[in-house]
N, C-alpha and C positions, 0 to 999 in steps of 0.2 A: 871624425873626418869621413870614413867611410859612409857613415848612415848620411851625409851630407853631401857625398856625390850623388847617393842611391836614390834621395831625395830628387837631386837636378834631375835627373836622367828620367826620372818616370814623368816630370814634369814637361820636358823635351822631347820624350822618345815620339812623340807625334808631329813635332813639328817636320815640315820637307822642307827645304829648302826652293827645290828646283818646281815645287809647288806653288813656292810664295814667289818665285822670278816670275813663272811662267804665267800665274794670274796677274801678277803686273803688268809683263808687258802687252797681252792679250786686254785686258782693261785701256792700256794707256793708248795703243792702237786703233781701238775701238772707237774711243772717246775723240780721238784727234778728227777720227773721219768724219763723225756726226758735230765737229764742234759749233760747224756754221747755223746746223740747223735746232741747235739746243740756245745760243744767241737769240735766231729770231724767238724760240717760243718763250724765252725770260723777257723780251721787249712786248711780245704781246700779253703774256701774262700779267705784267704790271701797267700794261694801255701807255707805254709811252707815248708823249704829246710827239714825237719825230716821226713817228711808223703809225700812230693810229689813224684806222680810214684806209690802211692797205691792206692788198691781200698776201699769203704765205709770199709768190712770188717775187710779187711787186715790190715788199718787203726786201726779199734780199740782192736785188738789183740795187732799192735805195741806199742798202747801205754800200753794196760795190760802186755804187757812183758817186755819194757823198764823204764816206769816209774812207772807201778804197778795200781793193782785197782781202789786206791781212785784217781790217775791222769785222770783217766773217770769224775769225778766231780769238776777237778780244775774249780777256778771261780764262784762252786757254795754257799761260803758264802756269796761272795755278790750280786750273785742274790737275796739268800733267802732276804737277807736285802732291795732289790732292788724289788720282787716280791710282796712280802706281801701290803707294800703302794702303788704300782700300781696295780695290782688286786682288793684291797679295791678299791681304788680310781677310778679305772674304771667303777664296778660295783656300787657303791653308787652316782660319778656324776652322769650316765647316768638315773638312780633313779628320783635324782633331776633337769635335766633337763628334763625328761618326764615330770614329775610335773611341770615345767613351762610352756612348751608346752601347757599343757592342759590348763593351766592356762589363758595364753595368747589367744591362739587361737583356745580353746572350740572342736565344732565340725569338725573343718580344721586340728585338732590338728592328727587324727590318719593316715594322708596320707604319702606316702611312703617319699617325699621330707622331711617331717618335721622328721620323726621317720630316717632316714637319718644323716641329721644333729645333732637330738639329740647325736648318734651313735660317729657320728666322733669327736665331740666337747668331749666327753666324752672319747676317746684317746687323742686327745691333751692333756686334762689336767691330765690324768693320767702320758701321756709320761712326758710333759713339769716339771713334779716334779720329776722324778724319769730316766732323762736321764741321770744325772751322775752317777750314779750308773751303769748304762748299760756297758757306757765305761770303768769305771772298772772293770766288771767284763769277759767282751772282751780282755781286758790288760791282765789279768791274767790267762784266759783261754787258751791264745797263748803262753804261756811262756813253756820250755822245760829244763825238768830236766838237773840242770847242768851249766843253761844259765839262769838264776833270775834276771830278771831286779826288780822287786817287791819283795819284803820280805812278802807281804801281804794286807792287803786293808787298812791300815793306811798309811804304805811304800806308797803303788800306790794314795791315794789320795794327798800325798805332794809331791812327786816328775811328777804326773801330772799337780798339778798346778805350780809349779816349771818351766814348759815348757814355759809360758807365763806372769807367775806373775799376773794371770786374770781369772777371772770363766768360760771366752771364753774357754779355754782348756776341760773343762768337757761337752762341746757343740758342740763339733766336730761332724760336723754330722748329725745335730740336724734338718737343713731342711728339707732333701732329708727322713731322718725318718717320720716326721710328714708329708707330702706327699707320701707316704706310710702309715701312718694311718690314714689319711685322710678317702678314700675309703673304706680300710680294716676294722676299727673300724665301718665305717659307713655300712657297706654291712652288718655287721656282729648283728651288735644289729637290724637290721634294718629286717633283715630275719627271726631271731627271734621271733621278734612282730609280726611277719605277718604268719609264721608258725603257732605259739601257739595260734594266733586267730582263723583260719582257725581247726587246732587240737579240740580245748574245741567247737570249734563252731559245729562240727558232732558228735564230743561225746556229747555233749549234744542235741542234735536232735536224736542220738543213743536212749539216755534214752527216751527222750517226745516216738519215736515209741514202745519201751520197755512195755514201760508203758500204751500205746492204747490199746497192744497186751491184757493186762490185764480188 
C-alpha cells in the first residue's frame, strides 16, 4: 500500500494545479477575444462561396450584417470547452516536463535542445487531448446562416462521427497539426526560458550595481 502511494505521488508531485487554472483561463480569454477574427480566417481558408471576393474587412461587416453580431463568435462554445483543457494542459505538462528534464539530466538540463523538446512534447499532449474538439469547432465556425448542417456541438459530435463509425473522424487532420506544433510549441516555451533567463539575469545584476552605488 505504501509503495503504491509513493508510486502516485512522484507521479503527481509535478502537477499544479493553480498552473493548470491559470493556463486555462489565460487560453480561454485569449481565445474569446480573437474569436471573431479566427471565424473569418477558417471562412477564408476554405474559400467559402458567402465571403469569397471579400476582403479581411469587408469580410466581417458581411457577416455582422448578414448573420448579426454573435455570428463573429460562431464556434466559439466549443472552443471555450476545447481551450480551457488545452491551455491548462499545455501550460501544466510543460511544467512537468521541465521537471523531468531536470530530473533526468541535471545540469544538461537547461540547453536549448532539451527546453525544445520539453516545448513541443508539451503541445502534442495538449493537442493529442483536445483535437476533437478543434474539429468541431471548425465544423461550426464554417457554417452559414440558413445552411446548418449542425444544430450545435452535440448535433456536430454524432453526426461527425456518424461519418466513419470510428473516432478516426475527430482526427482528421491530426498529423500535419502536430507537425506544426512540433516546432511552434517548441520555439515557443523554448524562447521563453531563455528570454526570462537572460531578463532576471540583468535585473538582477541591475540591483547587485544598485546597490554598490550605496
Amino acid at each position: 500500500m505504501a509503495s503504491t502511494d509513493n508510486q502516485n505521488s512522484s507521479v503527481f508531485k509535478h502537477f499544479n494545479w493553480k498552473t493548470f487554472v491559470s493556463g486555462g483561463i489565460a487560453g480561454s480569454v485569449a481565445k474569446t477575444l480573437v474569436a471573431p477574427i479566427d471565424r473569418v480566417k477558417i471562412l477564408k481558408q476554405v474559400h467559402s462561396r458567402h465571403y469569397d471576393g471579400f476582403g479581411i474587412f469587408e469580410s466581417f461587416y458581411r457577416i455582422y450584417q448578414i448573420e448579426g453580431f454573435l455570428a463573429l463568435y460562431k464556434g466559439n462554445g466549443a472552443q471555450m470547452i476545447r481551450i480551457f483543457p488545452y491551455a491548462a494542459l499545455q501550460f501544466t505538462s510543460y511544467e512537468t516536463f521541465k521537471s523531468l528534464n531536470k530530473r533526468i539530466f541535471k545540469d544538461k538540463s537547461g540547453n536549448v535542445f532539451n527546453s525544445l523538446a520539453c516545448g513541443s512534447l508539451a503541445g502534442i499532449t495538449a493537442v493529442s487531448f483536445t483535437y476533437p474538439l478543434d474539429v468541431i469547432r471548425s465544423r461550426l465556425a464554417f457554417q452559414f446562416k440558413g445552411e446548418h448542417v449542425y444544430k450545435g456541438i452535440v448535433d456536430a459530435v454524432i453526426k461527425i462521427y456518424s461519418e466513419s463509425k470510428s473516432i478516426k473522424s475527430y482526427y482528421r487532420g491530426y498529423l500535419i497539426t502536430v507537425m506544426g506544433m512540433v516546432p511552434y510549441a517548441g520555439i515557443s516555451f523554448s524562447s521563453f526560458e531563455h528570454i526570462k533567463k537572460f531578463v532576471l539575469k540583468n535585473d538582477y545584476q541591475d540591483e547587485l550595481n544598485i546597490c554598490s552605488d550605496f
